[in-house]
N, C-alpha and C positions, 0 to 999 in steps of 0.2 A: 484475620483481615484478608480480602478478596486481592485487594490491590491498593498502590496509591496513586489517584487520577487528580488531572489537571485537567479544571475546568474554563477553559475563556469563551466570555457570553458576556457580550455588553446590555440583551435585554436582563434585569435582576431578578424579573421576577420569575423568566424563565430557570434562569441558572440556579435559584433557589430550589424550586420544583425539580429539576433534573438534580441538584444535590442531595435533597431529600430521599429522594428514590433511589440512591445510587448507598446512602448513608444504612439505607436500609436492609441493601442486599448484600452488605458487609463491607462495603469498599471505604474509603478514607477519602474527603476529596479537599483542596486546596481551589480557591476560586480567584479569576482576575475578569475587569470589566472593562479591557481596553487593551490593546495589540503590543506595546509595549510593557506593561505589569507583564502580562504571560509570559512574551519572552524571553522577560528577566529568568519569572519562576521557571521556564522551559529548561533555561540554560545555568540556572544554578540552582535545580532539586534533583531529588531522585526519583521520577514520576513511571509508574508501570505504563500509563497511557496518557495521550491527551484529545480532550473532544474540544475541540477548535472552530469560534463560529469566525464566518472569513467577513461577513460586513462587519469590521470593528475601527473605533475609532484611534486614532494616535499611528498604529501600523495595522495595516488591514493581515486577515488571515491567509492570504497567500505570500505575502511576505514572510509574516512570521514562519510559516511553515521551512517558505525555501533555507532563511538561518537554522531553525534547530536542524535540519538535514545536511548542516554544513561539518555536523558537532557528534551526532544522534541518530540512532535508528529506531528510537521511542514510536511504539506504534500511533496512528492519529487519525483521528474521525474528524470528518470536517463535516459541519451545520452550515447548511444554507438558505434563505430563502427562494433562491436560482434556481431555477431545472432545466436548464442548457442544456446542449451535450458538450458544449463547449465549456464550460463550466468544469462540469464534472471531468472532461478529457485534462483540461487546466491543474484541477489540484489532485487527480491523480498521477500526472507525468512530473509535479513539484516533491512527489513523493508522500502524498495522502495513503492510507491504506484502507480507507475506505471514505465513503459521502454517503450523507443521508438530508433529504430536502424538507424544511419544515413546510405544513406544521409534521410531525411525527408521532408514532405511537409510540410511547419509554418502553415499552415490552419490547419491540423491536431496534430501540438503543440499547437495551442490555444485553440483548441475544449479540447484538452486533458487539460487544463491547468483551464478552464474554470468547466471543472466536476469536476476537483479533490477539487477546492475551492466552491464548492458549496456543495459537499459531506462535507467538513467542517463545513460551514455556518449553516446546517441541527443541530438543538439544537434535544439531545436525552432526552426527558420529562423522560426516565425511567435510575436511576443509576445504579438498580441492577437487573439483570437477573437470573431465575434460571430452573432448569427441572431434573432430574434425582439423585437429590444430588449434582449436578454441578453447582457454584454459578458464575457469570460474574461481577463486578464491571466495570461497564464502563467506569467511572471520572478516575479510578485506572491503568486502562489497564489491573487488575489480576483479572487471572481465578484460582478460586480453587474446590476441590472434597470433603466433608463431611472434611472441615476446612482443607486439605492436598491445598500446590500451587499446580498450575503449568505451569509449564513455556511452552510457546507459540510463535511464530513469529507475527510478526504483521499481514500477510495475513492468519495464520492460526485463530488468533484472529477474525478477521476483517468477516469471513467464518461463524464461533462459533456462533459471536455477532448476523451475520442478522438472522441466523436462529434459536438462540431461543428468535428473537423479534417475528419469524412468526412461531411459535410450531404449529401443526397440518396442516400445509400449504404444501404441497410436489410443490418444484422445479425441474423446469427443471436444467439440466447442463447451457444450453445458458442461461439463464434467471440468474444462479447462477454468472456467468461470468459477466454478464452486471450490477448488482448491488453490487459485491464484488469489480470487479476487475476495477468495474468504467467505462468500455468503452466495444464498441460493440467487441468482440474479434472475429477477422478471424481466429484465428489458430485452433488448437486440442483442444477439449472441454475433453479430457484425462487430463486435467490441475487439474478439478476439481476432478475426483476421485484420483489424487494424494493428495490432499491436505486431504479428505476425510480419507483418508488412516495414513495419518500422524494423523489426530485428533485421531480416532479411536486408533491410536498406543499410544499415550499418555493418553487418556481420558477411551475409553472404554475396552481396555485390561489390561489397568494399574489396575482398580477401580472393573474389571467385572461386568459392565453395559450396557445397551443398549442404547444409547444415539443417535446416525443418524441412521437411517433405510434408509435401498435401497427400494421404490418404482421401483420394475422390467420395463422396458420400460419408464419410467418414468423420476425419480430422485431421489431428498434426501428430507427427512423430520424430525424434530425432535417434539419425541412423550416423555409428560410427563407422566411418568407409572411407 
């Protein structure tokens, strides 16, 4: 067995089709058709992932999301029929780990389904990170500044965490995008200097330190100094 997936999808006939496909490629899946079934199942299984569609009835998918992230670090794919950017900025700062807009092709929900549990599977040998007086507890999910929290998103965390595993390393944006956000992104690489900007707004203007540096033409890099 691949995994065990939790599927919430209030269309049935969708959720059927995606479980089919999903039944097929070895995975196990557990289905609910409404915001609250899910996250009952959310919050009392043992689910490898969950693909979360957010228009649902009873408790919509952004809700549900923000509870099992109260609890869980359960990876989770959110279905939409939205293509915001506001949207997408929404359930990825609620702690989504990834979106995909319908309709969609299942080849490219399995590919996706496929990194996001292997990004898991990935054992972190290091608990604790650190660089500028800014300390990371990975097992914890908390980032704190010369013992101050601070509170973070999961994709601003997730951002924080790869680059001060690679300190002195300068990324590209794309390259930022491919091993944060998990998957080859076609859109605006504008993504990441937002996110950029938000750490910076909590981390290096809160503490007055230098913590990401813009390599010009370049990218980002985090220098301990």
């Amino acid at each position: 067995m691949n995994g065990h997936i939790l599927l919430v999808e209030d269309e049935e006939k969708l959720a059927r089709f995606i479980e089919m496909e999903l039944v097929y490629e070895g995975y196990s899946v557990e289905k609910a058709f409404d915001g609250r079934t899910g996250l009952e199942l959310a919050l009392g299984g043992s689910f490898d992932l969950v693909i979360l569609d957010i228009m649902l009835p009873e408790i919509n998918g952004m809700e549900v999301l923000r509870r099992i992230r109260k609890t869980s670090q359960v990876p989770v794919i959110m279905l939409t029929a939205r293509d915001t950017v506001i949207d997408k900025v929404t359930g990825l700062d609620s702690g989504a780990d990834d979106y995909m807009t319908k309709p969609f092709e299942i080849e490219e929900l399995l590919a996706r389904i496929r990194t996001a549990l292997r990004k898991r599977s990935q054992p972190s040998a290091v608990k604790t990170l650190s660089a500028c007086g800014v300390t990371i507890d990975t097992q914890r999910y908390a980032v704190s500044c010369n013992n101050t929290p601070i509170e973070l998103t999961k994709r601003e965390f997730d951002l924080l965490r790869f680059l001060m595993e690679n300190k002195g390393i300068v990324f590209t944006r794309e390259t930022l995008l491919d091993k944060v956000w998990g998957f080859d992104y076609a859109g605006d690489t504008n993504s990441v200097d937002v996110y950029v900007r938000y750490l910076r707004g909590k981390i290096d203007e809160v503490f007055n330190i230098k913590l990401i540096h813009t390599v010009r033409g370049v990218g980002y890099v985090i220098k301990d100094e």
